[in-house]
C-alpha positions in Angstrom: 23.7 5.4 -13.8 24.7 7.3 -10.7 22.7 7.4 -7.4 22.5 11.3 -8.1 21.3 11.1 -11.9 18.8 8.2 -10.4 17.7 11.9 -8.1 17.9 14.0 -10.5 15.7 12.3 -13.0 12.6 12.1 -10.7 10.9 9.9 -12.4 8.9 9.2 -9.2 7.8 12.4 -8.5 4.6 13.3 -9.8 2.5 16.2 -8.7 -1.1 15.4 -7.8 -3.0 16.7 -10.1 -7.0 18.3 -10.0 -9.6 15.4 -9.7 -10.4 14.5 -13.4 -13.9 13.5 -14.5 -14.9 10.3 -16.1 -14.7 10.9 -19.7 -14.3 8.9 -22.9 -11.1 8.4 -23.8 -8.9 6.3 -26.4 -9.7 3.0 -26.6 -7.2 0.2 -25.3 -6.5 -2.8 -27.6 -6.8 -5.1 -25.1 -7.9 -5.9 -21.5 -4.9 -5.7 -18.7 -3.4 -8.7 -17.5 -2.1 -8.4 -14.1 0.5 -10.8 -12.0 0.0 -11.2 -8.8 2.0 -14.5 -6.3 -0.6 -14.0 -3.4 -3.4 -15.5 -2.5 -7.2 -13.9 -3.4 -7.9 -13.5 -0.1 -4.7 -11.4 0.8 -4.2 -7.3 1.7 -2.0 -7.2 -1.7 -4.2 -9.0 -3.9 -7.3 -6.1 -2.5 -5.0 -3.7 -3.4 -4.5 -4.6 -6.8 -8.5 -5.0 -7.1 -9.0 -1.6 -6.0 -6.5 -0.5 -8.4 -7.7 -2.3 -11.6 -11.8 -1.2 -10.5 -10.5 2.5 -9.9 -8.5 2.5 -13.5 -12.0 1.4 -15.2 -14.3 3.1 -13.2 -12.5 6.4 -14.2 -11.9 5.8 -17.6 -15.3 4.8 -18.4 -14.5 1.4 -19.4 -11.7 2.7 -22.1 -9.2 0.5 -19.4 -10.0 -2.5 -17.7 -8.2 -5.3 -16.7 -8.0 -8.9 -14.3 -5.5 -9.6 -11.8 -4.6 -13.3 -11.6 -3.6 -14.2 -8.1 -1.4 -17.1 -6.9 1.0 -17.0 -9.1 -1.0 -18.8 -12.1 0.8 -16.7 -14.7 4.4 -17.9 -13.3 7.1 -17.2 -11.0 8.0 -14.0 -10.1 11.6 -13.6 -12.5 9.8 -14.7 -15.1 7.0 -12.0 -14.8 9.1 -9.3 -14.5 10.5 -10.5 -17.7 7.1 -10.4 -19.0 6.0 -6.8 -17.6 9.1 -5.6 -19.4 8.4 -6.8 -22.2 4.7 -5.8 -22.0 3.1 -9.2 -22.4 2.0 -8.4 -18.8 0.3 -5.0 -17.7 0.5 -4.6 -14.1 2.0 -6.6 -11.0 2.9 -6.5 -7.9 6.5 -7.5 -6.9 8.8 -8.1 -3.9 11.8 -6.0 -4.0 13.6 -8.8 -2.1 13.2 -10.8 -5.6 14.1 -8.1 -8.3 18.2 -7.9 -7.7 19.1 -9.6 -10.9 17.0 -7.4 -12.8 17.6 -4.2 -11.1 20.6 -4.5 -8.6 19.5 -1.2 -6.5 16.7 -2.2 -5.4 18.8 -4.8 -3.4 19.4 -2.2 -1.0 16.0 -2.4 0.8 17.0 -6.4 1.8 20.0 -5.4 3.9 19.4 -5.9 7.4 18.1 -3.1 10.0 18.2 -0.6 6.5 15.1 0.9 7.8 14.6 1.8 11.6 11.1 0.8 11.8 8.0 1.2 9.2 7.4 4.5 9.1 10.2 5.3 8.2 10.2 2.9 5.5 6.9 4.5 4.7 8.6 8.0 4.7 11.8 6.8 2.3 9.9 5.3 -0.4 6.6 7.9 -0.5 10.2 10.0 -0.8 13.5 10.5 -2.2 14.3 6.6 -1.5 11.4 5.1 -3.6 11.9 8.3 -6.4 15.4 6.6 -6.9 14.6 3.3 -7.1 11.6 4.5 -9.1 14.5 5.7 -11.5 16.4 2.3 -11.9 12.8 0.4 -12.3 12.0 2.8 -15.1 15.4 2.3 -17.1 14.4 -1.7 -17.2 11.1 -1.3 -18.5 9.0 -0.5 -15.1 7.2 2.3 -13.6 6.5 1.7 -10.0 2.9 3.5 -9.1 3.4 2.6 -5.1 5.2 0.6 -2.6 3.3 -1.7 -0.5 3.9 -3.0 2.9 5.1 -6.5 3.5 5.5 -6.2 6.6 8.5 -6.4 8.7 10.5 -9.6 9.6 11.0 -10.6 13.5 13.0 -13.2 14.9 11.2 -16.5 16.7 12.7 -19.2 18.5 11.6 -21.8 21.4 14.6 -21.1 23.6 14.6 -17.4 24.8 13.7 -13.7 24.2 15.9 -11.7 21.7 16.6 -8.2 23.2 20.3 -7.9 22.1 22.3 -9.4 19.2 24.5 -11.4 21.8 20.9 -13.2 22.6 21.3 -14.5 18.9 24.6 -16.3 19.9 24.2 -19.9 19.8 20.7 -20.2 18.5 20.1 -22.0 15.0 18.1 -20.1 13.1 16.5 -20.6 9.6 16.6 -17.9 7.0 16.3 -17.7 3.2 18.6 -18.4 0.8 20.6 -15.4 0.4 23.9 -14.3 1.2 22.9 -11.0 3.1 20.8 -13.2 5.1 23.1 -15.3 6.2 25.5 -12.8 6.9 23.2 -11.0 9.3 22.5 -14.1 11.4 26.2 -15.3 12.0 27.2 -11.3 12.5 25.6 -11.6 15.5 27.0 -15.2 16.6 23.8 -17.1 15.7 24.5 -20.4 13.1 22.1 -19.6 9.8 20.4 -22.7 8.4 19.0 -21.7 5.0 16.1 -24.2 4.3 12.6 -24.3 2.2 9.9 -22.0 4.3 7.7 -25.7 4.1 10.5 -27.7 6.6 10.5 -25.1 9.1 7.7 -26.2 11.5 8.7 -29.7 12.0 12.5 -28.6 11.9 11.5 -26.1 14.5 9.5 -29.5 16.5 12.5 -31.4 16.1 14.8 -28.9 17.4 16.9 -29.0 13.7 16.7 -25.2 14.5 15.5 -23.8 17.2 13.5 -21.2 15.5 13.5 -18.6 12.2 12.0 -14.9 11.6 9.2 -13.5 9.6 6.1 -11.3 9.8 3.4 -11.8 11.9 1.0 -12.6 9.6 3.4 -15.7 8.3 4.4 -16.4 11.9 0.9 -17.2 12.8 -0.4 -18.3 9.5 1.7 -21.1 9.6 1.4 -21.9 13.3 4.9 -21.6 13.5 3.9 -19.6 17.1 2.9 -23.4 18.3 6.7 -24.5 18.1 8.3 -21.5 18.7 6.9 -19.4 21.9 9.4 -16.2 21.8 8.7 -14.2 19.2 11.0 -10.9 19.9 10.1 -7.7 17.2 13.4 -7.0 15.6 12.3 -5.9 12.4 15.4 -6.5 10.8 14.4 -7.0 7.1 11.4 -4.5 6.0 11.1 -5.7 2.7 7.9 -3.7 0.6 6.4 -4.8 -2.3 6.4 -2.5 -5.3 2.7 -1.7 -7.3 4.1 -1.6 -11.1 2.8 -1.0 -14.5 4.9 -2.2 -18.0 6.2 1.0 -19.5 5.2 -0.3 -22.7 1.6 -0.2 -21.8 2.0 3.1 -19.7 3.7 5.3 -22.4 0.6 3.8 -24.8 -1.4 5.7 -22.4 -2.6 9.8 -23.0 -1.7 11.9 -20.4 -5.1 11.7 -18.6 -5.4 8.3 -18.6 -1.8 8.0 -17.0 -2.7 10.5 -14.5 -5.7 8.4 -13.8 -3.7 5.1 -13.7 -1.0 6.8 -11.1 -4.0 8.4 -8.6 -5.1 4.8 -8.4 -1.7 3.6 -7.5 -1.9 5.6 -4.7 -5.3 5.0 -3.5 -4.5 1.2 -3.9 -1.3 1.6 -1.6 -3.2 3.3 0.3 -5.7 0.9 1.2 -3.2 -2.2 1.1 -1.2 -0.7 4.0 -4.2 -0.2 6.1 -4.9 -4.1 5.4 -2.2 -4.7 6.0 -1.9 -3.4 9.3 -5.5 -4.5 10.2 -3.8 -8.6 9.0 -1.2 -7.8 11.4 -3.6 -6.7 14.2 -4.9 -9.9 14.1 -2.3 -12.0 13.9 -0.6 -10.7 16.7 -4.0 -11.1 18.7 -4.2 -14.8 18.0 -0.2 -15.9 18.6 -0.6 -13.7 21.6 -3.7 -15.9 23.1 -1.5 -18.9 21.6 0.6 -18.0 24.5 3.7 -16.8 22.6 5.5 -14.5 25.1 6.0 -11.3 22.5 8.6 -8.4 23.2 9.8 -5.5 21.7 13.9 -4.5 20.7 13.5 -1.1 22.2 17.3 -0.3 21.2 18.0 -1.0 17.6 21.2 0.5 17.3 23.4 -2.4 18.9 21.8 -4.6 16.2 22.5 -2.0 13.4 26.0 -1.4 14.7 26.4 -5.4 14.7 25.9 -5.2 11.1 28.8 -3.3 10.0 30.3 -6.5 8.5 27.5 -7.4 5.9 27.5 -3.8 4.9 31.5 -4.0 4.3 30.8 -7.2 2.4 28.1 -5.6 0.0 29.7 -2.2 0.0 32.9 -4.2 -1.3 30.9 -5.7 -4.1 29.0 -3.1 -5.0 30.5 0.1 -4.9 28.5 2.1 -6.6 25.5 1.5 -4.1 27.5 3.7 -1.4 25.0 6.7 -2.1 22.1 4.7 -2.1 22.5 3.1 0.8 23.5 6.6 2.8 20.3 7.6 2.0 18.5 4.5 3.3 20.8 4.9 6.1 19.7 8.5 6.7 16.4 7.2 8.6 18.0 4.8 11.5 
């Protein structure tokens, strides 16, 4: 399907509707199962609390549901297999991870997409999360809200990153992925993909001399203790996408899925400002760590660096052009 039918289709876009009172309504047959990789004690896995009480609270007990955290119920492909499929309700996923089951919403994991958060905010509350909204739909998933993960900033222990020619020469350690990869070496740097677990003592050892993540991962992990600079890039703005099995949402009556939909957006709602409060913190504590922090005040040398991983994707994908123009649209 075409970028422009993924538009046209809207299948996003919902109106808000008039509060609706608690009423009886048709019974579910069973109680929700929801997937969730994150900790309890996590902004994502409050979110999906809120959403699950909200859903029962306002059907009066006609829905209700448990979210099991840490990944208990499996990896993340294999639960979007399952929500699919229906054996599982609700979830919470990372876009970065849903490529192989629907390639568009790769486009959110190319590097400097977004020019900062809110504009991701603004994309996919908009036209960008409406489209993507269309492509999740067509494989069995209807997105109620995008959550914030945060944005990805490099750190190292050699120097401040204000430029991509400060990249050149540093070893840095990124996931294993191609785009990745590509964005590191675009700008002279030598990517070391590795497991997130090696990256302190590789960091110690001076195997790399530093990586990039969110703040909350960056101090979490004392990582800040190795690796002093941390410069705010935010290259990679990767949300997280509140979703329901279409299965179990088309069992729904119209009420109820107005109902489930309202709490999606109270529960994004509430996970960004937890999200923003973890982040707070974080960057409080790496700060009195005596990490030396700075902000890239110009983005557009870094986004103009990029032109080569965007040829490379472009090549392969073709039919993403339209989608990423929009994406695009907010830099």
């Amino acid at each position: 399907m075409t970028f422009s039918n993924l538009i046209a289709r809207g299948a996003f876009a919902v109106a808000a509707a008039a509060a609706i009172t608690t009423a009886p309504m048709q019974a579910s047959a069973k109680d929700w199962r929801g997937w969730n990789i994150h900790v309890e004690d996590y902004p994502v896995s409050h979110g999906m609390e809120a959403f699950m009480a909200e859903v029962e609270e306002k059907t009066g007990g006609a829905l209700k549901g448990k979210t099991f955290h840490a990944g208990v119920l499996g990896n993340q492909p294999d639960a979007i297999e399952q929500l699919r499929l229906g054996v599982l309700d609700f979830a919470v996923f990372s876009l970065g991870q849903m490529g192989r089951a629907v390639p568009e919403t790769d486009v959110v994991s190319l590097p400097f997409i977004f020019k900062g958060v809110p504009e991701m905010y603004e994309l996919m509350d908009g036209a960008g999360g409406e489209a993507l909204a269309s492509a999740l739909e067509e494989k069995g998933i209807v997105p109620l809200g995008y959550y914030d993960a945060g944005a990805r900033s490099f750190y190292n222990s050699i120097r401040p990153i204000n430029t991509p020619d400060d990249v050149s020469g540093l070893k840095v350690r990124v996931m294993s992925n191609d785009l990745f990869v590509g964005m590191v070496e675009a700008m002279g740097g030598n990517a070391t993909p590795m497991a997130f677990s090696e990256v302190y003592q590789s960091i110690k050892t001076e195997v790399v001399d530093g990586a990039e993540n969110n703040p909350p991962s960056y101090e979490s992990t004392n990582h800040y203790e190795v690796a002093k600079y941390y410069s705010l890039s935010q290259h990679l703005i990767i949300p997280e996408v509140l979703a329901i099995s279409k299965k179990t949402f088309d069992a729904l009556t119209p009420e109820q899925q107005e109902i489930v939909r309202e709490a999606g957006r109270n529960s994004t709602e509430l996970q960004r400002k937890l999200w923003k409060e973890r982040e707070a913190a974080s960057m409080d504590k790496v700060k009195a760590g005596g990490v030396e922090v700075n902000q890239v005040a110009d983005k557009g040398a870094f986004q103009a660096a990029m032109k080569p991983v965007y040829d490379d994707y472009l090549a392969a994908n073709p039919q993403m052009q339209e989608l990423v123009d929009l994406f695009r649209s907010s830099q």
